[in-house]
VEXKOLDREN-545704 format. One line per 2 residues: their letters; for each residue x, y, z of N, C-alpha, C. Coordinates in pm, whole numbers, always signed. Layout:
REM VEXKOLDREN-545704
A = X:Y:Z:X:Y:Z:X:Y:Z  ...
This chain:
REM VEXKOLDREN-545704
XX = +4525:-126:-80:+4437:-17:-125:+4308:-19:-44  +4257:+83:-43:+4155:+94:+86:+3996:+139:-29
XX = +3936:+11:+23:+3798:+31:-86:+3684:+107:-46  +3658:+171:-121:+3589:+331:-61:+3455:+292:-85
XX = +3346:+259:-17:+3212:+227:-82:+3130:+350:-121  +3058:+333:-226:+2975:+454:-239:+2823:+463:-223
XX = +2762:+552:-129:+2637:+505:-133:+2577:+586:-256  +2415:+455:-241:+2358:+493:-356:+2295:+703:-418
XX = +2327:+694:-543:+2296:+812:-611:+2223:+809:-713  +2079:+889:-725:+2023:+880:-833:+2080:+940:-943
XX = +2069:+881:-1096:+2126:+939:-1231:+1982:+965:-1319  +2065:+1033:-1385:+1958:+1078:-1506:+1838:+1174:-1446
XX = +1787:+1155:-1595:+1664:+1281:-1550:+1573:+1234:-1457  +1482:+1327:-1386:+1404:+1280:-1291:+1269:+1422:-1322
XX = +1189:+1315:-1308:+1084:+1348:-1296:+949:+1359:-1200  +912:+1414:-1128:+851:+1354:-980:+707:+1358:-1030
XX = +665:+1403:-1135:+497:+1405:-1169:+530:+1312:-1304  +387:+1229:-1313:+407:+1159:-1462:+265:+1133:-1464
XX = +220:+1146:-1619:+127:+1160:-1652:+63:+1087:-1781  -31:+960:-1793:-6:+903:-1858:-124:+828:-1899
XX = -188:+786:-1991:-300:+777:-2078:-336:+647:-1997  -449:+637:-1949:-516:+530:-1944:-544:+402:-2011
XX = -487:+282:-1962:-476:+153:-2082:-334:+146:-2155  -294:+299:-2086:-87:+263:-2174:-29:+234:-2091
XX = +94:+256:-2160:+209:+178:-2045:+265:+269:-1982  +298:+241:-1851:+354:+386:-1807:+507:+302:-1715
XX = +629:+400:-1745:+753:+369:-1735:+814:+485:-1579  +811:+429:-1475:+833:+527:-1351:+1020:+527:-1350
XX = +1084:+625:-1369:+1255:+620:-1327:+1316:+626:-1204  +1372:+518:-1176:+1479:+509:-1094:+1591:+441:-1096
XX = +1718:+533:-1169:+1814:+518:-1210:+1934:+514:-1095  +1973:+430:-1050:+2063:+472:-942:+2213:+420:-960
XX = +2272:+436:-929:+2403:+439:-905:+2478:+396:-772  +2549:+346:-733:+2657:+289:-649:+2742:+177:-611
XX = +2791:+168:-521:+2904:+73:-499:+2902:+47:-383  +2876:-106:-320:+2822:-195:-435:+2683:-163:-491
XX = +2654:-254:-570:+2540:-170:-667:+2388:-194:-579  +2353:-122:-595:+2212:-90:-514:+2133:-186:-520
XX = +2018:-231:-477:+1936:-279:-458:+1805:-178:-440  +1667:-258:-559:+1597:-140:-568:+1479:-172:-545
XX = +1407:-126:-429:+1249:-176:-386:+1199:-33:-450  +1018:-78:-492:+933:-18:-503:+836:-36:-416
XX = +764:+93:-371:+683:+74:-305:+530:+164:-360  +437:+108:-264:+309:+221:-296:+214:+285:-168
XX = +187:+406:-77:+143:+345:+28:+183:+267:+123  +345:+262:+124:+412:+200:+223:+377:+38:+264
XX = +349:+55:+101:+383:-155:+57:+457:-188:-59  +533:-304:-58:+589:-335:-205:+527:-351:-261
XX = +532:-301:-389:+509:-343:-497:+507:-490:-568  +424:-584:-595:+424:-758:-635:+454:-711:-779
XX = +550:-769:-848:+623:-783:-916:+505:-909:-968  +447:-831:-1121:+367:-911:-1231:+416:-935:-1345
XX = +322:-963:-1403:+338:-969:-1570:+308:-888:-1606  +201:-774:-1533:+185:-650:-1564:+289:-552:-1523
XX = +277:-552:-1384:+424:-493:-1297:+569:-561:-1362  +638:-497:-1379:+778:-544:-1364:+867:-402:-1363
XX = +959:-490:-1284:+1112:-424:-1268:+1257:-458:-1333  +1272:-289:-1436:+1348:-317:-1537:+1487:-319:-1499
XX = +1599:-348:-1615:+1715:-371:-1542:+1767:-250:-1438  +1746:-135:-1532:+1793:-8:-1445:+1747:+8:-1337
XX = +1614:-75:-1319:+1552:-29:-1174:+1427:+31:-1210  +1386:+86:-1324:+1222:+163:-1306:+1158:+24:-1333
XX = +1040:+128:-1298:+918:+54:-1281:+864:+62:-1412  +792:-109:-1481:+710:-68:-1578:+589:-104:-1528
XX = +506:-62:-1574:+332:-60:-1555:+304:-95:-1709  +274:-158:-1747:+195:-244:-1878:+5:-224:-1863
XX = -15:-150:-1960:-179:-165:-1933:-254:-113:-1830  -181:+76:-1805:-251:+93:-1623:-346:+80:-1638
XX = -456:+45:-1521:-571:+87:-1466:-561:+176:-1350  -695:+206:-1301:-702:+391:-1239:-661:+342:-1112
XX = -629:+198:-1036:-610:+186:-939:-417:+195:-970  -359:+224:-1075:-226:+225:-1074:-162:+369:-1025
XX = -256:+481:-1078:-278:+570:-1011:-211:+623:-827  -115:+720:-864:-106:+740:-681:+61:+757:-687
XX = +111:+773:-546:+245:+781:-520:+353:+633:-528  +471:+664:-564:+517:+557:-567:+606:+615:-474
XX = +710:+521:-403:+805:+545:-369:+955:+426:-427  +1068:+510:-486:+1147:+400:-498:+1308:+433:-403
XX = +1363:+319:-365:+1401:+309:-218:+1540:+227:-330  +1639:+285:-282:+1763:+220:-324:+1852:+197:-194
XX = +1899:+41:-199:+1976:+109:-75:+2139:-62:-110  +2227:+22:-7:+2332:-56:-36:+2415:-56:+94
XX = +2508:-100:+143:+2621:-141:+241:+2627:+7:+274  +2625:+118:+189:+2694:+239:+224:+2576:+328:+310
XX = +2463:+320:+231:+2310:+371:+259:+2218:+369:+181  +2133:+447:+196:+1968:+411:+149:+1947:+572:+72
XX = +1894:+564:-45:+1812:+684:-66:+1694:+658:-158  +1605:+789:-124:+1490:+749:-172:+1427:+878:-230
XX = +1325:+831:-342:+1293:+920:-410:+1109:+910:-454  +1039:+1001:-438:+866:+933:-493:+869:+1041:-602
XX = +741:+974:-680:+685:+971:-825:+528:+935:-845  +478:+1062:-829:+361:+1040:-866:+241:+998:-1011
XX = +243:+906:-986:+126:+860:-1144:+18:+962:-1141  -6:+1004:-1285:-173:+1046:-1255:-218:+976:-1397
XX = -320:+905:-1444:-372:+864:-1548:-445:+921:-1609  -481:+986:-1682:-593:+1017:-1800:-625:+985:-1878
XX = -780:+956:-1871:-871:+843:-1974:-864:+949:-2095  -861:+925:-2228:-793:+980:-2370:-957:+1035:-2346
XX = -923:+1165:-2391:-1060:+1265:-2443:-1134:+1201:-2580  -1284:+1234:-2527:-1393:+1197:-2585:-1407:+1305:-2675
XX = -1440:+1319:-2794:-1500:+1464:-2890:-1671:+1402:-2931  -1692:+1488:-2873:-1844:+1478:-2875:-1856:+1572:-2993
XX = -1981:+1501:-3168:-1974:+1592:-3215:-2110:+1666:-3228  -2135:+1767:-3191:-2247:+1875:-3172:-2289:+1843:-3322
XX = -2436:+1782:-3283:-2499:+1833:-3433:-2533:+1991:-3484  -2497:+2009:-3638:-2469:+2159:-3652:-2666:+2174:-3656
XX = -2729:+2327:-3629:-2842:+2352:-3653:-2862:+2395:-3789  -2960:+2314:-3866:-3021:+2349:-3984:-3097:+2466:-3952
XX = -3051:+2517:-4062:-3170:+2675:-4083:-3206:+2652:-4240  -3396:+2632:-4222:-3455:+2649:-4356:-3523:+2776:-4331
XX = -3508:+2764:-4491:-3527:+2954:-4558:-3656:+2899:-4547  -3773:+2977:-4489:-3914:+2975:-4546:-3952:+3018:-4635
């Protein structure tokens, strides 16, 4: 029998913008698929990604971010690649610090 390799294919939903509260956790997807099974770099800026206690890489392959700060912020790129080929896909973070409500003191009006 003649073994057919498959190169890698992204699955599931995809999202290329993500948007995500400052101080949370933010979860980047890259779901991939193939035969043999992929191998999955992250990158940022055309560097890997160091794999923390904050950073980590889940089984499926995304990226978790634990606790962003504004420097987590920016493009990612995630890079699958296998015997067959390489594909690649980016995902941009944007963070937003949770809105402030400022409350306007109301103006008193006395009756003279």
């Amino acid at each position: 029998s003649v073994y057919v390799k498959e190169p890698p294919i992204f699955d599931g939903d995809f999202n290329p913008n993500h948007i995500e509260s400052l101080g949370g956790n933010a979860i980047l997807n890259c779901e991939v698929r193939g035969d043999p099974s992929p191998t999955i770099q992250w990158s940022k800026k055309g560097i890997h990604i160091q794999i923390t206690n904050r950073i980590r890489q889940l089984h499926n392959g995304s990226l978790a971010i634990y606790g962003t700060v504004n420097e987590d912020a920016g493009n990612y790129k995630c890079i699958a690649t296998n015997d067959a080929g390489v594909v690649e896909r980016s995902v941009t973070l944007t963070l937003q610090s949770s809105p402030v409500f400022t409350v306007e003191p109301m103006d008193t009006i006395a009756d003279a």
